[in-house]
Backbone as a ProteinNet text record, in pm:
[ID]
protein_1_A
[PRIMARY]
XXXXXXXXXXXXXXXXXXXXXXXXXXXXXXXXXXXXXXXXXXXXXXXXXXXXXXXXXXXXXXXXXXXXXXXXXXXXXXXXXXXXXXXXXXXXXXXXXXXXXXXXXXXXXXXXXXXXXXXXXXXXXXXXXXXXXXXXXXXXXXXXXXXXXXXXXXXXXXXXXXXXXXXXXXXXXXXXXXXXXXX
[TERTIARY]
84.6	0	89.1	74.1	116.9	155.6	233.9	236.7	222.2	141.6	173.1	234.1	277.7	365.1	318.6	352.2	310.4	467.4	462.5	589.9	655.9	773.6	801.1	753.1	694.4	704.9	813.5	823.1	935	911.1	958.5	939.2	1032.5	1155.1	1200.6	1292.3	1353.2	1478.8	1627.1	1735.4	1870.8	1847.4	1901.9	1914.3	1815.9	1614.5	1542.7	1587.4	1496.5	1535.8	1453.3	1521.9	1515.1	1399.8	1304.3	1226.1	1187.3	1235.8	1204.2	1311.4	1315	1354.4	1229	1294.6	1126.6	1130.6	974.9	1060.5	912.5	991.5	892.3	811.4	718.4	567.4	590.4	581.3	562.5	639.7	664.3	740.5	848.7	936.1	1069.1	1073.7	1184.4	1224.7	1408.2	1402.1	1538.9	1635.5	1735.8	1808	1910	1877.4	2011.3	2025.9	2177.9	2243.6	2293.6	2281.1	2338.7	2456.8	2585.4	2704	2730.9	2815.9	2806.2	2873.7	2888.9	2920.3	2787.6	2714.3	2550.7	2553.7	2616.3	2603.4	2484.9	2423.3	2279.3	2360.5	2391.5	2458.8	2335.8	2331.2	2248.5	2285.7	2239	2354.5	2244.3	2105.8	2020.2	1915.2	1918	1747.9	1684.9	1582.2	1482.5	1388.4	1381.5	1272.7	1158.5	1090.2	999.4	1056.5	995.9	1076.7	1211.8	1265.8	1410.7	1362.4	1477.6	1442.4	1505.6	1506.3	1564.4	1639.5	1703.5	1743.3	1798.4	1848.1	1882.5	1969.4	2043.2	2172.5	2103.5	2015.5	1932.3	1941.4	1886.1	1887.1	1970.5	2119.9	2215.3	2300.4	2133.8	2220.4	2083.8	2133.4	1986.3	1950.1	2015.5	1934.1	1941.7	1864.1	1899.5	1985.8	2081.7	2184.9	2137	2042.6	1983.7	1780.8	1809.1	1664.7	1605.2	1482.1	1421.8	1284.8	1327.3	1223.1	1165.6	1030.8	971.8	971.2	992.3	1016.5	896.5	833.3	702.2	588.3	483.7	370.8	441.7	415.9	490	412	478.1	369.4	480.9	485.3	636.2	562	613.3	562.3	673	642.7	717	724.1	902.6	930.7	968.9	920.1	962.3	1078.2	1170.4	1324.8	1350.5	1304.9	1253.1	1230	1098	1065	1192.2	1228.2	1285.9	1425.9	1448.1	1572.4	1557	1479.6	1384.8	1371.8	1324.5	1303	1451.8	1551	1695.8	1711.1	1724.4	1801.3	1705.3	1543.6	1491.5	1508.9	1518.6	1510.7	1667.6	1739.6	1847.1	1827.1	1747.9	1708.1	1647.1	1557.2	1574	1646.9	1766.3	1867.5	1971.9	1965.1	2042.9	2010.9	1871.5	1822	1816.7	1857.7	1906.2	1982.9	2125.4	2250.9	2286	2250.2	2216.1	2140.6	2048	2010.2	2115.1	2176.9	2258	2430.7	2446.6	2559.7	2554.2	2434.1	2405.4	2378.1	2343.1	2338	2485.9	2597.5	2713.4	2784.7	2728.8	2771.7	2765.6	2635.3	2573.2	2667.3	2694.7	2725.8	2881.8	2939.2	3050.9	3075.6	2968.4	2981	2963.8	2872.9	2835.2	2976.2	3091.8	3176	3285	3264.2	3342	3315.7	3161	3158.7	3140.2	3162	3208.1	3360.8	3432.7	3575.7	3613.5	3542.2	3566.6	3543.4	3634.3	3704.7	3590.5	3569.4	3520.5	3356.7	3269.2	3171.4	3082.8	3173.9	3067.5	3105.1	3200.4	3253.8	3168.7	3106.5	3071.3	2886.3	2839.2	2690.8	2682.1	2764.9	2791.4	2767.6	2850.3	2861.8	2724.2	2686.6	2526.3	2414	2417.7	2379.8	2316.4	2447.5	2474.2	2471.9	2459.6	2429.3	2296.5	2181.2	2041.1	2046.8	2101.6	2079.2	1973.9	1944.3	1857.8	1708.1	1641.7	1499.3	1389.1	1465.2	1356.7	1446.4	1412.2	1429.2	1613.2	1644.7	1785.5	1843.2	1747.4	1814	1833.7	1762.7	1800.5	1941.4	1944.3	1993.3	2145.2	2141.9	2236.4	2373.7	2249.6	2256.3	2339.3	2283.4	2377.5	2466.7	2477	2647	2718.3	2676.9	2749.8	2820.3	2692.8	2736.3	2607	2667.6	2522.8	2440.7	2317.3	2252.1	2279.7	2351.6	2359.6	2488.7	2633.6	2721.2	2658.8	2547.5	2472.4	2405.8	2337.1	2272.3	2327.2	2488.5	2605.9	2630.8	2687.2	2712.9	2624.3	2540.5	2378.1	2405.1	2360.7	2379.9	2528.6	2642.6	2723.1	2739.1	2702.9	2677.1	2560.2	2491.5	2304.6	2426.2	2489.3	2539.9	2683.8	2712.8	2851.7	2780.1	2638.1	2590.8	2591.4	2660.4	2700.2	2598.4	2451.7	2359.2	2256	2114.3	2016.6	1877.9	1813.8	1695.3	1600.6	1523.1	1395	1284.6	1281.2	1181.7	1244.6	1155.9	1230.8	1238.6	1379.8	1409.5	1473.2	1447.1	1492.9	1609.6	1704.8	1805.4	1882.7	1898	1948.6	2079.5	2140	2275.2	2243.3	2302.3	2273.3	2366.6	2465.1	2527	2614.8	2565.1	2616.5	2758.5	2782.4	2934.2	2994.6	3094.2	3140.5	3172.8	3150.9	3090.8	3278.1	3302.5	3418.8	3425.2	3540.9	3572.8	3637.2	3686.3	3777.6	3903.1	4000.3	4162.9	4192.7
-117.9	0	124.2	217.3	322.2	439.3	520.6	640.6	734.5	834.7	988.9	1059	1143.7	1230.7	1360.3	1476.1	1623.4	1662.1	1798.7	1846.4	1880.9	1833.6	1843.6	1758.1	1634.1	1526.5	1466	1371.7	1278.1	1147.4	1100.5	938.2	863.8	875.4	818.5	909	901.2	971.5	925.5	1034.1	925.6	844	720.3	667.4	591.8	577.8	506.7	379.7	276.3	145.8	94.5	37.3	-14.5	-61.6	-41.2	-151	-135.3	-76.9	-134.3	-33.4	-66.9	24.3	62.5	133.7	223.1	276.4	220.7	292.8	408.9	501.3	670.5	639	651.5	635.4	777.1	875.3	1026.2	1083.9	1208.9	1321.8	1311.8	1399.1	1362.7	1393	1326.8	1333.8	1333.6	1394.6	1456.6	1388.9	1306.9	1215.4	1310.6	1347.3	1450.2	1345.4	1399.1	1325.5	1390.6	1399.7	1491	1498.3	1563.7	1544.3	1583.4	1502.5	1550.2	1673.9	1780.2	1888.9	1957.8	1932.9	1973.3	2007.8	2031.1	2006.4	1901.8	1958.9	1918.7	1846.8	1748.2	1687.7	1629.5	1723.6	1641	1500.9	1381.4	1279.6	1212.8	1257.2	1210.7	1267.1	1299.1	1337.8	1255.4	1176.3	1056.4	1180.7	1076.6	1163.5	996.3	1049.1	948.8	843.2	704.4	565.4	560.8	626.3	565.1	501.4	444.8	365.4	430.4	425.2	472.8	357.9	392.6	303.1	147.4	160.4	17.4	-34.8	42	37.4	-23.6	15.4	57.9	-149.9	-181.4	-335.6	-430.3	-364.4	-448.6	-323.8	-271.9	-198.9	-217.5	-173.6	-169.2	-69	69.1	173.9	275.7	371	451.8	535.6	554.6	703.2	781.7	852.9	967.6	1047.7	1154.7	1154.3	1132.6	1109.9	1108.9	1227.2	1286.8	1435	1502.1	1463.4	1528.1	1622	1671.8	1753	1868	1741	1754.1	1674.7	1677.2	1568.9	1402.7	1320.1	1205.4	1091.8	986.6	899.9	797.2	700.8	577.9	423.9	339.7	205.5	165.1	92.4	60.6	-109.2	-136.2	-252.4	-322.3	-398.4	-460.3	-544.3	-531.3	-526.7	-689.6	-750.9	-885.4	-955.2	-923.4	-970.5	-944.4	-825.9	-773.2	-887.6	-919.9	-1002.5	-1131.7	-1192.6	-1345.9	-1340	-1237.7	-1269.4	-1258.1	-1212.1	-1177.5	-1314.7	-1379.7	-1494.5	-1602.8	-1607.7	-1692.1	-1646	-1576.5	-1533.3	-1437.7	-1520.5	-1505.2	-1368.8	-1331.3	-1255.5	-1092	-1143.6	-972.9	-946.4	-1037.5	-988.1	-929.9	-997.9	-895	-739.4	-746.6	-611.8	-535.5	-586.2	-439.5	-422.3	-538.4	-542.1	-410.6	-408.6	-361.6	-192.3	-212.1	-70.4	1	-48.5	-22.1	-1.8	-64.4	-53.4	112.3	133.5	244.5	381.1	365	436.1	514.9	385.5	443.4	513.3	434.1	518.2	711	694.6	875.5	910.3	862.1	934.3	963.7	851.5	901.1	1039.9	1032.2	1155.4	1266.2	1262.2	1358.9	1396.3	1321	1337.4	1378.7	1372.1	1445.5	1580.6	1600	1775.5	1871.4	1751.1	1874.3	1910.1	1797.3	1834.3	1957.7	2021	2108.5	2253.9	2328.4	2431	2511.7	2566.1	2692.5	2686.2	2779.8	2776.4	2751.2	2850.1	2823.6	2717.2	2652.3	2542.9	2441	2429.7	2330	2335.1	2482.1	2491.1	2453.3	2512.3	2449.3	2310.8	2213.7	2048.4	2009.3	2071.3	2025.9	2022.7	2137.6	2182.3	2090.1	2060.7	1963.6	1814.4	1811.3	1682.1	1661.4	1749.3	1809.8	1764.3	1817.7	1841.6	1902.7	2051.9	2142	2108.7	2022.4	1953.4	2014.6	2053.9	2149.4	2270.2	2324.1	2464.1	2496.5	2611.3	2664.8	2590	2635.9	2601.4	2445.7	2341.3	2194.5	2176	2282.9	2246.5	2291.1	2386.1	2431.6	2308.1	2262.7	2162.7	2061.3	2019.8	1893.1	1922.4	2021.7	2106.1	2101	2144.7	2144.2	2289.3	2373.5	2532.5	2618.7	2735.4	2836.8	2854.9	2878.8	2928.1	3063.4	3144.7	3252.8	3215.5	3145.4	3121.9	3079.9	2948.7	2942.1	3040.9	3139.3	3245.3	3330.3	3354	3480.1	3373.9	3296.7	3188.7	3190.5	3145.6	3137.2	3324.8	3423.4	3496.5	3593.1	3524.6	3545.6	3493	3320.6	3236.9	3307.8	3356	3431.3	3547.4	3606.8	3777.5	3703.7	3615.6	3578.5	3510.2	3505.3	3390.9	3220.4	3164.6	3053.7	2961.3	3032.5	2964.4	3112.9	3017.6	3120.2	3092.1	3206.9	3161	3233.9	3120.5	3146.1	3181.7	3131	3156	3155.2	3210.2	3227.8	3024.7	3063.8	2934.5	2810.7	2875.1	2740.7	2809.3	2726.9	2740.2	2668.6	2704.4	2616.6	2641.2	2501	2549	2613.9	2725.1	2754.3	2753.7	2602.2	2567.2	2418.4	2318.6	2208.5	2212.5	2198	2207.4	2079.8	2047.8	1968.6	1979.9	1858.4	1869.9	1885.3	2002	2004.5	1940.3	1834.3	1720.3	1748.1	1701.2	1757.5	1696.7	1785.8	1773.7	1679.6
0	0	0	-61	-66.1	11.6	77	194.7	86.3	146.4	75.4	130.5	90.4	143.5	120.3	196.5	171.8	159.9	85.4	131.7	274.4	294.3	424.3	500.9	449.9	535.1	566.8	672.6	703.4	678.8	602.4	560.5	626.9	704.3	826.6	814.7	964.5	991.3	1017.4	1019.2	1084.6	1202.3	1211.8	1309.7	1334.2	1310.6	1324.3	1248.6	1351.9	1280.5	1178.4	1094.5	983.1	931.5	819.8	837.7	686.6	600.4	433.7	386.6	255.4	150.1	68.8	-33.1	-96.8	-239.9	-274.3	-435.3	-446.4	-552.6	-548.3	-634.6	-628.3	-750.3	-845.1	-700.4	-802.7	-681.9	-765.4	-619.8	-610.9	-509.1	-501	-361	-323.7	-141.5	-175.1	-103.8	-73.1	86.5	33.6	139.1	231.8	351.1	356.6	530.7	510.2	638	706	839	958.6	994.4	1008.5	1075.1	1187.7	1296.3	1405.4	1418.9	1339.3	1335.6	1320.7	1318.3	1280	1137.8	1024.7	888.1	859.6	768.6	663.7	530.8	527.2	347.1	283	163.4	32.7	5.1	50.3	-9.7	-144	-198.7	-281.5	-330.8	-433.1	-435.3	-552.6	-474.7	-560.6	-623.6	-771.4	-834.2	-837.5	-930.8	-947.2	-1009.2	-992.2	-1051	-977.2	-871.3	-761.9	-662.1	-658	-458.3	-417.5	-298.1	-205.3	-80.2	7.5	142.7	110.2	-21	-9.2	25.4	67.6	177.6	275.6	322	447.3	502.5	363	405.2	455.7	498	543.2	665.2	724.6	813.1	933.7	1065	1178.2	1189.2	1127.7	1116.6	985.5	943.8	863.7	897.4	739.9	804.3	753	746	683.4	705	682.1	690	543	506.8	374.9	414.8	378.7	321.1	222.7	236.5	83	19.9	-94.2	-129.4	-218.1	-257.4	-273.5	-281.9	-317.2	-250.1	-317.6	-269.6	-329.4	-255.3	-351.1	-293.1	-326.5	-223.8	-202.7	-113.1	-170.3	-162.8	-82.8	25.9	192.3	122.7	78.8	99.3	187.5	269.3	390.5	378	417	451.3	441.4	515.2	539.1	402.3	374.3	260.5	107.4	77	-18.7	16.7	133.1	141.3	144	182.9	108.1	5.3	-104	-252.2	-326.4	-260	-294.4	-284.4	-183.1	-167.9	-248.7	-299.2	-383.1	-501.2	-577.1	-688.3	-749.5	-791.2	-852.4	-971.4	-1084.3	-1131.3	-1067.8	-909.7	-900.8	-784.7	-724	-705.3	-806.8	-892.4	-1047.7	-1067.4	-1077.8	-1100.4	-972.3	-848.1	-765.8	-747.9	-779.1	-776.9	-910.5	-1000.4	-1141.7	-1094.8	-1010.3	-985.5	-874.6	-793.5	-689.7	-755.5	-879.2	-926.1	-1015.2	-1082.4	-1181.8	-1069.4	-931.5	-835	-808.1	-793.3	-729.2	-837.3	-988.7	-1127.4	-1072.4	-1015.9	-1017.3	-922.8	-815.5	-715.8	-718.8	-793.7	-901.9	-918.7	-1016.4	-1100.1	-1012.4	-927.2	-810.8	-709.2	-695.3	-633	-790.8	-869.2	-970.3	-977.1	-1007.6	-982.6	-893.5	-775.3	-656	-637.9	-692.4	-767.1	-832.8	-887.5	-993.9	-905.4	-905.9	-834.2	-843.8	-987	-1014.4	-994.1	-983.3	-957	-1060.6	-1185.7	-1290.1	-1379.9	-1367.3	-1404	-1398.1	-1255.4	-1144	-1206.3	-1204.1	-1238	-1438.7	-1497.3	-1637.2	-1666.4	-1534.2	-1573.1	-1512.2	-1393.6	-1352.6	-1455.5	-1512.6	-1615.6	-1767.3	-1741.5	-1860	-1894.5	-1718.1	-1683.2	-1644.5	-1641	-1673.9	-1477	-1370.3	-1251.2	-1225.2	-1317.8	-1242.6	-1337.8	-1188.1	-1216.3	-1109.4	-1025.4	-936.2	-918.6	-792.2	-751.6	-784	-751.6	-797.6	-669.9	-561.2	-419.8	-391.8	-405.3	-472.7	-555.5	-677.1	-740.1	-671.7	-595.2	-547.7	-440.8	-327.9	-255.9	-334.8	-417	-542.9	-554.2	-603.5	-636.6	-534.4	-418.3	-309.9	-246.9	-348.2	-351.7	-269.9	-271.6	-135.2	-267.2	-262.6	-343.8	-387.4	-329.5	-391.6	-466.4	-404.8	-527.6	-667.8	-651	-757.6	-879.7	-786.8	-856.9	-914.6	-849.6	-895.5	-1065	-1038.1	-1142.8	-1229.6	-1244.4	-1317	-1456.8	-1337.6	-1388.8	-1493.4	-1395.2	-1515.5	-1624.7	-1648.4	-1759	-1799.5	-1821	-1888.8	-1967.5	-1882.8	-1925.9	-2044.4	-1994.6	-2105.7	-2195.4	-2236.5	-2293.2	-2363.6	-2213.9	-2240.9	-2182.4	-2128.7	-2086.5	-2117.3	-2109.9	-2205.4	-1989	-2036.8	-1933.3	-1987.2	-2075.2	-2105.2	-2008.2	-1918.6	-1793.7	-1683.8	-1581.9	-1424.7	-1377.8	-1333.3	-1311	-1339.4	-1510.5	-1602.5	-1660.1	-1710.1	-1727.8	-1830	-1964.9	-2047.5	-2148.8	-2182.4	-2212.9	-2383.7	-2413.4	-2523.8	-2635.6	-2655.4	-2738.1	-2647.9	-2710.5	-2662.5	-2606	-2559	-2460.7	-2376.2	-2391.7	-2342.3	-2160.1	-2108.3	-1978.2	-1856.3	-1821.8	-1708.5	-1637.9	-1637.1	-1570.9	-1444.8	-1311	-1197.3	-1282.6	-1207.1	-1242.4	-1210.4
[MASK]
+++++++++++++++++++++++++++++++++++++++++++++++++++++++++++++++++++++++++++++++++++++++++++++++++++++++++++++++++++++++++++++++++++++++++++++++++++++++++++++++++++++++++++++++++++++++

């Protein structure tokens, strides 16, 4: 059965114990993890069709909170079960081995362009790597930049015209460009 979510719901938090992983119907929720420095880290943001927590299944608690981002609606796999059908079914252990492998692909890449020094360097490769799917301030978070470094950036790419903004918000590259790699 399905949970809904409102924005700004909590679909579990750091540290509660364990009890499914989850995949998004619609909506997006946003994974952020606490440091004991009190730092907020973006470590995910599910859009629709991701799971989420599948780490979660070979641990006794979550490391993270899951927070909606907007109304969403997520199907509660029971932890238990999802690990009985792993160990019967050789095939959709493939396909989460397979979804969990194309996961660490992203997060790859996600630790590549926080590599990249420059700001507008950094919003260019997001860019290009079609990051900005919701708000600037989301999009900011990913990057790993303040929203206003974002926005200074944003706007000097609009004024050098190496990015176009048709509408408030949106943001597009306005000549295919090859994507800035870290050093």
């Amino acid at each position: 059965m399905p949970r809904y979510l409102c924005s700004g719901d909590t679909l579990f938090r750091q540290g509660d114990p364990v009890r499914a992983m989850f995949f998004l119907e619609y909506g997006a929720v946003n994974l952020i993890r606490h440091t004991d420095a009190g730092q907020k880290v973006s470590m995910f943001r599910a859009v629709s069709g991701d799971t989420m927590a599948e780490p979660a299944l070979f641990s006794e608690t979550y490391h993270c909170d899951a927070v909606a981002e907007d109304s969403s609606s997520v199907l509660c796999l029971d932890k238990g079960l999802v690990l009985d059908v792993m160990a019967q079914d050789p095939s959709f252990a493939t396909s989460l081995v397979q979804r969990l492998a194309m996961q660490v692909q992203t997060y790859r890449r996600r630790l590549e362009l926080l590599a990249i020094r420059s700001a507008e360097d950094r919003v260019i490769a997001g860019l290009a790597d079609g990051r900005l799917t919701g708000s600037v301030m989301n999009f900011a978070a990913d990057l790993g930049l303040s929203h206003e470094a974002v926005y200074r950036a944003l706007s000097k790419l609009v004024r050098d015209g190496r990015i176009v903004r048709p509408a408030r918000g949106i943001y597009e590259m306005s000549e295919p460009v090859s994507v800035p790699r870290s050093e």
